[in-house]
C-alpha positions as CSV (number, residue, x, y, z in Angstrom):
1,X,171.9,232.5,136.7
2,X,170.1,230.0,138.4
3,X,167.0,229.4,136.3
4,X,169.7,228.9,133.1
5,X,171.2,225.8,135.8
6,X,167.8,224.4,136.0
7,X,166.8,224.5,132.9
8,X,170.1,223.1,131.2
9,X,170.0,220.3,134.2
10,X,165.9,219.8,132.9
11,X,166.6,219.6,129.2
12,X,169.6,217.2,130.2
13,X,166.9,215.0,131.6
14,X,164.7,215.6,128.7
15,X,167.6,214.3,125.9
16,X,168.5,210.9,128.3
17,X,164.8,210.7,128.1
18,X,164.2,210.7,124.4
19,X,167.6,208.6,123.6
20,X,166.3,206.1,126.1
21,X,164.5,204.8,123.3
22,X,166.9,203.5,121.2
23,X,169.9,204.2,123.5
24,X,170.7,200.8,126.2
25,X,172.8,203.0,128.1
26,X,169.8,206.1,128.3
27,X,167.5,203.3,128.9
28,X,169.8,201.7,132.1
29,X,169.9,205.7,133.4
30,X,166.3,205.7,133.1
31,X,165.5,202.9,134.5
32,X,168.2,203.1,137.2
33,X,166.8,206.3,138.6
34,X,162.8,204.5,139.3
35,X,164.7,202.2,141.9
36,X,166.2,205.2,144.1
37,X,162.9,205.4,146.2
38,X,162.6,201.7,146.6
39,X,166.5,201.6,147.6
40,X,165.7,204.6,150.4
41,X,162.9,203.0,151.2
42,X,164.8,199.6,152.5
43,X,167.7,201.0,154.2
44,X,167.6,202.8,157.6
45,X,169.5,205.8,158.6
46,X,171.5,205.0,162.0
47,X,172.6,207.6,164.9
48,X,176.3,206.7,163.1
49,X,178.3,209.7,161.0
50,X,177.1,209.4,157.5
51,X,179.1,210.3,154.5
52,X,177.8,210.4,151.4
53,X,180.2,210.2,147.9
54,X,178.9,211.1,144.6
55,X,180.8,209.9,141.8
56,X,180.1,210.3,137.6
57,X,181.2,206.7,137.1
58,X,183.7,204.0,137.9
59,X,186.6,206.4,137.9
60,X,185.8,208.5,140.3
61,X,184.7,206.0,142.6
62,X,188.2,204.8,142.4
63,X,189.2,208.3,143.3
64,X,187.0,208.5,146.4
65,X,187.3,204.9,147.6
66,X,190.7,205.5,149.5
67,X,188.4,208.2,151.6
68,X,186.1,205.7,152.0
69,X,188.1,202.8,153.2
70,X,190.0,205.2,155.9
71,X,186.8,206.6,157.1
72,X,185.5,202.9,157.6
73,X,188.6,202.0,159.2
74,X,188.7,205.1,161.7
75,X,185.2,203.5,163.4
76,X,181.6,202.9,163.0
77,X,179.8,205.2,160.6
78,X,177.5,204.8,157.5
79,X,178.5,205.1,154.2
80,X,176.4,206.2,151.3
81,X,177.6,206.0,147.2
82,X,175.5,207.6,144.3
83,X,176.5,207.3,141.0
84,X,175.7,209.5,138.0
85,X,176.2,206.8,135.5
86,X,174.9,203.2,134.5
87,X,178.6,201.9,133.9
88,X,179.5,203.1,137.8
89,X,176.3,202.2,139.8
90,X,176.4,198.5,137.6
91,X,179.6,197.4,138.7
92,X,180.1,198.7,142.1
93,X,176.4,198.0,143.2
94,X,177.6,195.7,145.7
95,X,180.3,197.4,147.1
96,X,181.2,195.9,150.1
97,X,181.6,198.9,152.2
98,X,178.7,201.6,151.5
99,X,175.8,200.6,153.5
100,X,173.7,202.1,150.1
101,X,174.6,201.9,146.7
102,X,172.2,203.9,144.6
103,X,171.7,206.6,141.4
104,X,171.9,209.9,141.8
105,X,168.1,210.7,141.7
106,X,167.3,213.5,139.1
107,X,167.8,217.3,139.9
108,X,164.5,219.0,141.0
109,X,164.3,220.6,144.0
110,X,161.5,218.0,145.0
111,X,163.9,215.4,144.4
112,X,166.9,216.8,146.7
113,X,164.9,217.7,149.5
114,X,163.6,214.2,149.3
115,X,167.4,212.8,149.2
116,X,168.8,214.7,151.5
117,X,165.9,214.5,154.1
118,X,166.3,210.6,154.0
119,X,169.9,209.9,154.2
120,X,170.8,213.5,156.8
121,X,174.6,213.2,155.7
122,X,177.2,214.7,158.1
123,X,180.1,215.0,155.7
124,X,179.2,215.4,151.6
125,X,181.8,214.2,148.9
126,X,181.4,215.2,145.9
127,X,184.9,213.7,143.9
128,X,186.2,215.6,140.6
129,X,184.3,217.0,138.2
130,X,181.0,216.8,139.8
131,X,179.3,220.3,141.0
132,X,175.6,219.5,141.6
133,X,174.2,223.1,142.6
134,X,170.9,222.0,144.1
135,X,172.4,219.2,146.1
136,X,175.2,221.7,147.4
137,X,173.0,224.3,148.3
138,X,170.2,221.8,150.0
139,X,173.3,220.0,151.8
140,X,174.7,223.4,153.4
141,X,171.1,224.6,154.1
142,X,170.2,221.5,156.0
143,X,173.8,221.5,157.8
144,X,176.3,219.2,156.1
145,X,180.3,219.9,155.7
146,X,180.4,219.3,151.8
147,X,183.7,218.7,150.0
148,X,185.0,218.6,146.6
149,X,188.1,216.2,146.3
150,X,190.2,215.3,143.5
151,X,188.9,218.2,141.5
152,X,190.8,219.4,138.6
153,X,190.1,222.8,137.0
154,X,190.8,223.7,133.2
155,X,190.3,227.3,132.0
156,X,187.8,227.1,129.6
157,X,185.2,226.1,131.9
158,X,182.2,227.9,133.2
159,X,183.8,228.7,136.4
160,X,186.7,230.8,134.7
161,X,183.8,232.8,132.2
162,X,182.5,236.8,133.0
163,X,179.2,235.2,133.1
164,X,179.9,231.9,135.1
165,X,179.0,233.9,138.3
166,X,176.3,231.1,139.3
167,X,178.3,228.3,139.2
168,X,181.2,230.1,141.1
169,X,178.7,230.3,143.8
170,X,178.9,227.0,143.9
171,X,182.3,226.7,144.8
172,X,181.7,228.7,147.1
173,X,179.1,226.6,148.8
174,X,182.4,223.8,149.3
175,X,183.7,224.0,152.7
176,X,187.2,223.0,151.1
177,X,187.8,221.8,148.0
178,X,190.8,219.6,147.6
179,X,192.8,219.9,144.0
180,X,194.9,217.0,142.4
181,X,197.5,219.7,140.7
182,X,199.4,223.0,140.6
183,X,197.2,224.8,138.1
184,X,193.8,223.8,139.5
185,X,194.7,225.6,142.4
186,X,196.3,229.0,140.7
187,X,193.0,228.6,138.8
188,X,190.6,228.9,141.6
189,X,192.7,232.0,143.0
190,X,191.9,234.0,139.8
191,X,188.0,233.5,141.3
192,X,189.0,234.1,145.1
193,X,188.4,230.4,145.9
194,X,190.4,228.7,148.5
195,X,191.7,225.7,147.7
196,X,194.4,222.8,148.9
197,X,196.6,220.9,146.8
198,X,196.1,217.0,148.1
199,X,197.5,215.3,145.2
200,X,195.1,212.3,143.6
201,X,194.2,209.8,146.1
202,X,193.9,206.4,143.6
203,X,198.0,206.8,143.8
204,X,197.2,205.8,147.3
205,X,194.3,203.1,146.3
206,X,197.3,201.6,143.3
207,X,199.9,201.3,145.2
208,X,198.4,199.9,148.2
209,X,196.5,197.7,145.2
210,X,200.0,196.4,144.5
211,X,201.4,195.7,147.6
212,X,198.1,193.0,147.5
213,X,198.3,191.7,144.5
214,X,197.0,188.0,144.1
215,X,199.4,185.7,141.6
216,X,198.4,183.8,138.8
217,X,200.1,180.7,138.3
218,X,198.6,179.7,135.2
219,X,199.5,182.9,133.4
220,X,203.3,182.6,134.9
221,X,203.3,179.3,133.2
222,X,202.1,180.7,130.0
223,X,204.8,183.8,130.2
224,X,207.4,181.0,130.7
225,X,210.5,183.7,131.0
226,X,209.3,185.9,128.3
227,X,208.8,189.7,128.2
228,X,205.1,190.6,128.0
229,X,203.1,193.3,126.8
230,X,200.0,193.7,128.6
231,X,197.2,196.0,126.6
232,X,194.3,196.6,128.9
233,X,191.2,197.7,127.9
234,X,191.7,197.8,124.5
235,X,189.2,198.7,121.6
236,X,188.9,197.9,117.9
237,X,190.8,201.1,117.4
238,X,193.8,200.4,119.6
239,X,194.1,196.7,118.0
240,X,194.5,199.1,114.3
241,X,197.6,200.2,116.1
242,X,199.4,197.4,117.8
243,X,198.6,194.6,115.2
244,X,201.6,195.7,112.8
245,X,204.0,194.9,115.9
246,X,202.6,191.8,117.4
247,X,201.8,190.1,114.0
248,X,205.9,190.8,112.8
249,X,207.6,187.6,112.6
250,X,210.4,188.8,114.3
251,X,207.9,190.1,117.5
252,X,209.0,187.6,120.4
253,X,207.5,189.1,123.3
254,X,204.2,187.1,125.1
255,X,201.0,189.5,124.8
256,X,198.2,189.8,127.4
257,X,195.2,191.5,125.9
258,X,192.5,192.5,128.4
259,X,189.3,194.1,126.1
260,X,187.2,196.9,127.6
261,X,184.3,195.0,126.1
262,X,185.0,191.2,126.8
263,X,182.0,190.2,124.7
264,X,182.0,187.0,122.3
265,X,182.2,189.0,119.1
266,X,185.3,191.5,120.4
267,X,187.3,188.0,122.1
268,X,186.8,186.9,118.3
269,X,187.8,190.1,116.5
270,X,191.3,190.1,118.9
271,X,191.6,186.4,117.4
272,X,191.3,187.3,114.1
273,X,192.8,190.8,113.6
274,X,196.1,189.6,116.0
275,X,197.4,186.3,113.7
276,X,200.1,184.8,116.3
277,X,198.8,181.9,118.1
278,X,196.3,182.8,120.9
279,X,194.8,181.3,123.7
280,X,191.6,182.9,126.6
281,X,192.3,182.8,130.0
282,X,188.7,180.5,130.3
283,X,191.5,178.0,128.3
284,X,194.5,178.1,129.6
285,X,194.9,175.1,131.6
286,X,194.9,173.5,128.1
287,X,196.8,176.2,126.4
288,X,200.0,175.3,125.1
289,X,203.6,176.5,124.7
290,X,203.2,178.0,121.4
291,X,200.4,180.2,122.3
292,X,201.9,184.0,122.4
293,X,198.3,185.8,122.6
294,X,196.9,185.6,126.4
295,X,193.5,187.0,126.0
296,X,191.7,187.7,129.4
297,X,187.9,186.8,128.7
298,X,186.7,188.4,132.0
299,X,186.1,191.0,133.7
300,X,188.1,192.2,137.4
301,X,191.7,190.9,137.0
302,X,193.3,193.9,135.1
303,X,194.4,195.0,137.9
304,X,196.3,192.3,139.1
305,X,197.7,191.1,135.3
306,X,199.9,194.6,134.9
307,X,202.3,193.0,137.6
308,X,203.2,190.8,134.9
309,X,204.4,193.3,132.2
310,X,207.5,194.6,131.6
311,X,205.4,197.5,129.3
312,X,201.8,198.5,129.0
313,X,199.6,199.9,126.4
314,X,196.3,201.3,127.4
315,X,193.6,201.4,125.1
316,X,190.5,204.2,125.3
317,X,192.6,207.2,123.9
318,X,191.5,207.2,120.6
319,X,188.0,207.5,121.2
320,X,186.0,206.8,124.2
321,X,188.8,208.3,126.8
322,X,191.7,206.9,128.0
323,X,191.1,204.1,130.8
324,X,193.0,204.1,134.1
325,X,196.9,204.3,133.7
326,X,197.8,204.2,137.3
327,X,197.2,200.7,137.2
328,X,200.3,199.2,135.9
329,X,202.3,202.2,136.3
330,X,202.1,200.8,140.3
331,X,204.2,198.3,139.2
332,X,207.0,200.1,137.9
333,X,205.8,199.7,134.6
334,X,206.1,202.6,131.8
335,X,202.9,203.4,129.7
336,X,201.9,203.7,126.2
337,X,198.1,205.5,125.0
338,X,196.3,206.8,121.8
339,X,196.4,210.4,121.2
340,X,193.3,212.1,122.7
341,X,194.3,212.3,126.4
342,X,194.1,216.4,127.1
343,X,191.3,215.9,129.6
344,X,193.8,213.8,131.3
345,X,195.6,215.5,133.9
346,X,198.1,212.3,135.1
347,X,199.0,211.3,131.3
348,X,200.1,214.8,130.7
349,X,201.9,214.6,134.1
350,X,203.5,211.2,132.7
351,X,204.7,212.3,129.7
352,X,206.8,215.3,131.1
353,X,207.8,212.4,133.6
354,X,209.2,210.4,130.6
355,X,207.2,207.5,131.9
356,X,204.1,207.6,129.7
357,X,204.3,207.7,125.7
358,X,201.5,209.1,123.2
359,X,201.5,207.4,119.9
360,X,199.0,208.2,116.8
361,X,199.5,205.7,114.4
362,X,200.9,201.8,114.2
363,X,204.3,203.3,112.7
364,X,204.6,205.4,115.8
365,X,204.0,202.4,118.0
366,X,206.1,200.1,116.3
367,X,209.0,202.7,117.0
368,X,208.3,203.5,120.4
369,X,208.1,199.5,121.5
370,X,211.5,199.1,119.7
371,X,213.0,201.7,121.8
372,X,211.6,201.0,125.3
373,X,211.7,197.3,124.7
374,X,215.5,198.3,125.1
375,X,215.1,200.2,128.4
376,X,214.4,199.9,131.9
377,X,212.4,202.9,133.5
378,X,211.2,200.7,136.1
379,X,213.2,203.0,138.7
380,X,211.7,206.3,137.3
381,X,208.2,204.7,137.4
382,X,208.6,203.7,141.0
383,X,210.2,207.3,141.7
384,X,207.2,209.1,140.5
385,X,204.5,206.8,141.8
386,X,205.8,206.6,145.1
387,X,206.3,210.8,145.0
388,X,202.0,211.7,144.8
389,X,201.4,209.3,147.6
390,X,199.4,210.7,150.4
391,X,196.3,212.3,149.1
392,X,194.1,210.1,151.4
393,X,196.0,211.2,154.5
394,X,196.2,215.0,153.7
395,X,192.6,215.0,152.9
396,X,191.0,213.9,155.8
397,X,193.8,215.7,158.2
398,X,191.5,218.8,156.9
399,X,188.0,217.5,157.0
């Protein structure tokens, strides 16, 4: 029922509220959501389209940002991006291409009108998991098309429940919503929902990533020939299960280590916990030819380092959530994670690929590099990559 919505979206609210005192993140979320008004209030709606894209965070930006790029490129129109969270809105505040970067302002119904009113979008997107009711409803009502893309359905959510019948209303509401995979789709036909399998569109935003990619000189200097492991965005807990590999004496490979958090104290952590000879990017030019450790004190080049590898690990998996393993899979390059991935849908799709490996422990690891440190997959990893092209395309042949 509606009135359960609104108050499980108010008491949401409340609890951000009352962690924002000790919580930085809760706090940034707070404090994010006074500067909406003050962002409206600078920027001018334009007779142009408008789309607006609503994202959680970073990763489904990078989800809707092909749609966004080929809706720029197909002619003038305006472009607006709200985030839900801090860690979104923070690093793609700036983003070149949305004429407003701003937060989701809070759910009341005061709120949406006020949004909605101000911005008058033609064409709503709201990517993956995201199914704001009073923003749907107030979008239709006020004449929008409104999308979901890149959604992915599991049964145990509300949708799928006897008594989920409000939020199925609000698939309803979608003009189309566009799935990333088989069972999404047989799932929305057990609730009468129309739905169209587009595929992911960041396999279009990768590969087109790594047709693009800028070189490094200074790190092909450092790899010097070698095979290289590159472990992007690690935490403490993914260092526990690589160290007993990197540290063996007979380990020969050159390691690039890109840290989630590149903050002094985890850069010193990585140089204490991994005991071959290391070096920062910040350092490299006077680096020298013993260093094996390549740590990259920065934040933005991830992306580009995987063309380097010849095997990744991505870190998030045993705790926070596994980070993006498109990345270096782009560049033909198979995949190791952590354990807690169900929530996944393209590490699942990896593994029954062969191209992407779950490990739980440092033995498991150490056993797992030995054997695919003897393999090339590189052919299989372009095969599948290059099959889930097209999302992009299919999507907005519908809209």
């Amino acid at each position: 029922m509606r009135w359960i919505y609104s108050l499980g979206v108010r008491g949401y609210s409340f609890l951000i509220r009352l962690a924002s005192l000790w919580n930085p993140k809760a706090k940034r979320w707070m404090q994010g959501r006074k500067m909406v008004w003050e962002h409206l209030d600078n920027w001018q709606r334009t007779e142009k389209p408008l789309y607006w894209f609503h994202c959680a965070s970073l990763g489904e930006f990078e989800q809707g940002r092909p749609l966004i790029e080929a809706l720029k490129n197909q002619g003038e129109c305006q472009i607006v991006v709200t985030f839900f969270s801090p860690s979104g809105y923070e690093i793609r505040k700036n983003y070149a291409l949305a004429d407003l970067v701003t937060y989701l302002p809070r759910e009341t119904n005061k709120n949406v009108a006020r949004f909605l009113t101000k911005i008058k979008p033609d064409q709503v997107f709201f990517v993956k998991y995201e199914f704001w009711a009073t923003y749907i409803f107030e979008a239709k009502k006020q004449g929008a098309q409104v999308y979901s893309v890149a959604a992915v359905f599991r049964k145990n959510q509300l949708f799928f429940k006897p008594y989920g019948g409000f939020m199925r209303s609000v698939l309803h509401s979608f003009d189309q919503v566009f799935v990333q995979d088989l069972k999404s789709l047989e799932l929305l036909k057990t609730i009468q929902v129309k739905g169209i399998l587009a595929g992911d569109p960041r396999y279009d935003r990768v590969l087109g990533n790594a047709k693009n990619v800028q070189a490094y000189p200074a790190i092909e200097a450092f790899i010097d020939g070698s095979k290289v492991l590159v472990v992007g965005s690690s935490w403490a807990a993914d260092d526990s299960v690589l160290k007993d590999t990197i540290n063996h004496p007979d380990f020969d490979w050159k390691v690039i280590i890109a840290p989630h958090e590149v903050s002094e104290d985890r850069v010193q952590s990585i140089e204490r916990i991994f005991t071959k000879k290391s070096v920062r990017y910040s350092n490299l030019a006077s680096g020298s030819s013993a260093d094996q450790i390549l740590i990259i004190d920065n934040v933005g080049m991830l992306m580009n380092v995987y063309q380097y590898a010849n095997l990744a690990y991505v870190g998030g998996a045993f705790g926070k959530g596994l980070h993006n393993i498109l990345e270096p899979a782009a560049f033909n390059v198979s995949v190791i994670f952590g354990n807690k991935f169900s929530k996944f849908y393209e590490a699942t799709e990896f593994i029954e690929a062969g191209i992407g490996f779950s490990v739980n422990n440092a033995d498991e690891f150490s056993t797992l590099f030995s054997k695919l440190s003897q393999e090339d997959q590189s052919q299989k990893v372009r095969d599948f990559m290059h099959a889930r092209v097209g999302a992009t395309a299919k999507i907005l042949s519908e809209i």
